[in-house]
Every structure is written in C-alpha cells, then in structure tokens.
N, C-alpha and C positions, 0 to 999 in steps of 0.2 A: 108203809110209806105210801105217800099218796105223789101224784106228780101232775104238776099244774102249769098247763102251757098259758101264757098271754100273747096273744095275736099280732101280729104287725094292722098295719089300716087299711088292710083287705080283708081282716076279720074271720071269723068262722067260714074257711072252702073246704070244699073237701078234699082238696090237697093238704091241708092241714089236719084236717079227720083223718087223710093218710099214717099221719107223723104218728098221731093220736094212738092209734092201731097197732102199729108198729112200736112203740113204747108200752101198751099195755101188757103186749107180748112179753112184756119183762118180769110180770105176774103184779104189777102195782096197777093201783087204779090212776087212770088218768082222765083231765078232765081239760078242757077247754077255756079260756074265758077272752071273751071279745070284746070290741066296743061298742057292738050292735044288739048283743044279747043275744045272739046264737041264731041270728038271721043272717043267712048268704047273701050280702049285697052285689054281689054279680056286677062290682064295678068293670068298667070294661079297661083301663089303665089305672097307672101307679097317682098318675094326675088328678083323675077324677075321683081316688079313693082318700089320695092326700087332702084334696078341698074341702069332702065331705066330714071327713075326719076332723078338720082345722073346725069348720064351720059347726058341728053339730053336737060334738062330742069333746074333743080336747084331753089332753094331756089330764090335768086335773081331773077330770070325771072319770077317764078312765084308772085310774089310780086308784082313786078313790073305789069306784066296782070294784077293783080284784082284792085293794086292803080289807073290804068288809069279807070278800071268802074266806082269804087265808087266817084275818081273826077268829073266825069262828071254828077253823077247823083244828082240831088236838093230837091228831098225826103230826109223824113227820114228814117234811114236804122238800120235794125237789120241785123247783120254779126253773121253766125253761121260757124266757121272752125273748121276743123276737122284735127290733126296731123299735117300734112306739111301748110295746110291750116291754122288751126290755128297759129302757129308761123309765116305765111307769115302777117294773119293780126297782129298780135304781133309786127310783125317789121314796121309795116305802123303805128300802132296806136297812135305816136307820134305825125306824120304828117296833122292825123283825127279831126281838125276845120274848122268849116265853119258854113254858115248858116243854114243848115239840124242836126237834132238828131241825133250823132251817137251812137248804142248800140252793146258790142261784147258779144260773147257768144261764147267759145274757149275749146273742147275739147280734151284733150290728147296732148297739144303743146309741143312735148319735146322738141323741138330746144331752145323752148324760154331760156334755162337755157342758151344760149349763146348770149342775147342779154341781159344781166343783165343791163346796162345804159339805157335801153327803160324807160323812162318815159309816157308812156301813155295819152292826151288827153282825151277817152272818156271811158263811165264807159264800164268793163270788167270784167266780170266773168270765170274764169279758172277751169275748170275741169281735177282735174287730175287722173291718175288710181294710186289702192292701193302702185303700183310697177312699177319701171324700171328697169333695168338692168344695165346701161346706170350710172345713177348717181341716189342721196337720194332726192326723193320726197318733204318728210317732211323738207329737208335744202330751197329745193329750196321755196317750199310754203311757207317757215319765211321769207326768202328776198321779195318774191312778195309781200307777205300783208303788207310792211311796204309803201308800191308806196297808192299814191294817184291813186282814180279811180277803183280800183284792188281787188275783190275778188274772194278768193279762197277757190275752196273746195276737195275735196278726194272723188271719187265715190268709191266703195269696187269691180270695176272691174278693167279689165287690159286694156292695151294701146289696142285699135280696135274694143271695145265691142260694139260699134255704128255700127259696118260695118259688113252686112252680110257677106263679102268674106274676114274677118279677121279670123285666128284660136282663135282669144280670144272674138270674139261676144259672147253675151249674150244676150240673148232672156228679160231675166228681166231686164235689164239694159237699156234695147233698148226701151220699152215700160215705165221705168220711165221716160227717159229722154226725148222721145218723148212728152212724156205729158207735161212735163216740160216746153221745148219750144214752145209750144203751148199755153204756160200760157204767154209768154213773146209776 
C-alpha cells in the first residue's frame, strides 16, 4: 500500500513532511503531492496562500496533477487530503476504479459542497470542522451520508486544525487525528 497525502494551499511545509514521517512509520510508502510541485511557498498567511492558489493554480489543475499520479500507480492507495486537497480527491473520486484498493480519507473539503452530483467510487471518510462560515455543515453532512461509499463525521475543531501554519490548528486535534490515520 502506498499512501498519498494532497496538500491544503500552503502546499508542501515541512509540517506537512512531519505528517509525511510520521505515516511512513506505518511501513507504507508515503508521498506528498501539492499544487506548487513540491516547492515550499513560505506563504506568510492563509490569505496570501489562498490568493496565490485561486490565481495561479486552481482547483482544476490541481486535480488534475494528483489524477495523473494515482492513475498511474497499481498499488493500493490510501489518499489523505486536506482542504483543497481534499475536494480535489473529491472530485476525482468518481473517476477512482481499477484494479488497486482505493481508500480516501478527506479532511476539511469545503469545496466538496459544490460538487454535490459527485457519486464516489471508493470508500471515503470526510471530516469535517464543527463550523464554516462559508455554508451549514450539518446540511451538507445529511446530503453526503445519503451517497454510497461516504462517511461522515464532525471533528469539534475548525477548518485548518491539522496544519501547523493554520490560525485554527489544534494541538489536540492534531494528535487524535494523527493516531487515527495511523490506524488506517
């Protein structure tokens, strides 16, 4: 089994090379994939990496990057994304059969609330925070869990709690979920 993180739009840090570390420990290969191509943009906020993101790269492109990895590869794959990352496997998950296992595990996808016709192929677990701003949690999460493949759950933190360079990280959030994924 291979396991393939997608980045949120702070991209390849090395707090995320942490995460990286720390799941390889599990004896599986783990790999990275970003929107920047494995260049540390060293944004200095979520503002400035949001902009760059909207402006240069996009949802679309980024999708597109991580679909060309995972077709190519013939393992079985655990997919962990995070925010943009997540929603990009979100929108690929339809696409996701073949001869290899595919497993997602998707934290904080707020985009996915706009890909509501995603029907999903492989099993997928969504994490979401207690709150958006953005739109209701709790509506979106009754539409998800009616999909085939699709569970969902509510962590009691906010959108970024995984990412050390987010203002909503959480220290305990970070180490359950860490564990978590480790069990997976």
């Amino acid at each position: 089994m291979k396991i393939i993180i997608a980045s949120d739009i702070f991209g390849r840090t090395p707090e995320l090379e942490n995460i990286a570390v720390e799941l390889s420990a599990t004896s599986f290969e783990t790999i990275i994939l970003d929107p920047y191509l494995g260049n540390d943009m060293k944004f200095a906020d979520e503002n400035k990496a949001y902009e760059y993101f909207k402006k240069n790269v996009g949802l679309e492109q980024y999708k597109n990057n991580i679909s060309k990895i995972i077709m190519n590869t013939s393992e079985d794959l655990l997919l962990v994304g995070f925010s943009v990352g997540a929603s990009a496997i979100w929108a690929l998950s339809e696409q996701l059969c073949g001869q290899n296992k595919i497993k997602a595990i998707c934290f904080y996808g707020s985009q996915i609330r706009d890909f509501l016709d995603i029907n999903p192929k492989i099993e997928m677990d969504l994490i979401f925070p207690e709150y958006e701003p953005h739109f209701d949690v709790a509506n979106l999460i009754l539409k998800l869990s009616e999909k085939k493949n699709v569970r969902c759950y509510t962590a009691t933190y906010q959108h970024g709690f995984m990412n050390k360079k987010s203002n909503n990280f959480n220290q305990i959030g970070y180490d359950n979920y860490l564990k978590l994924l480790k069990t997976k």
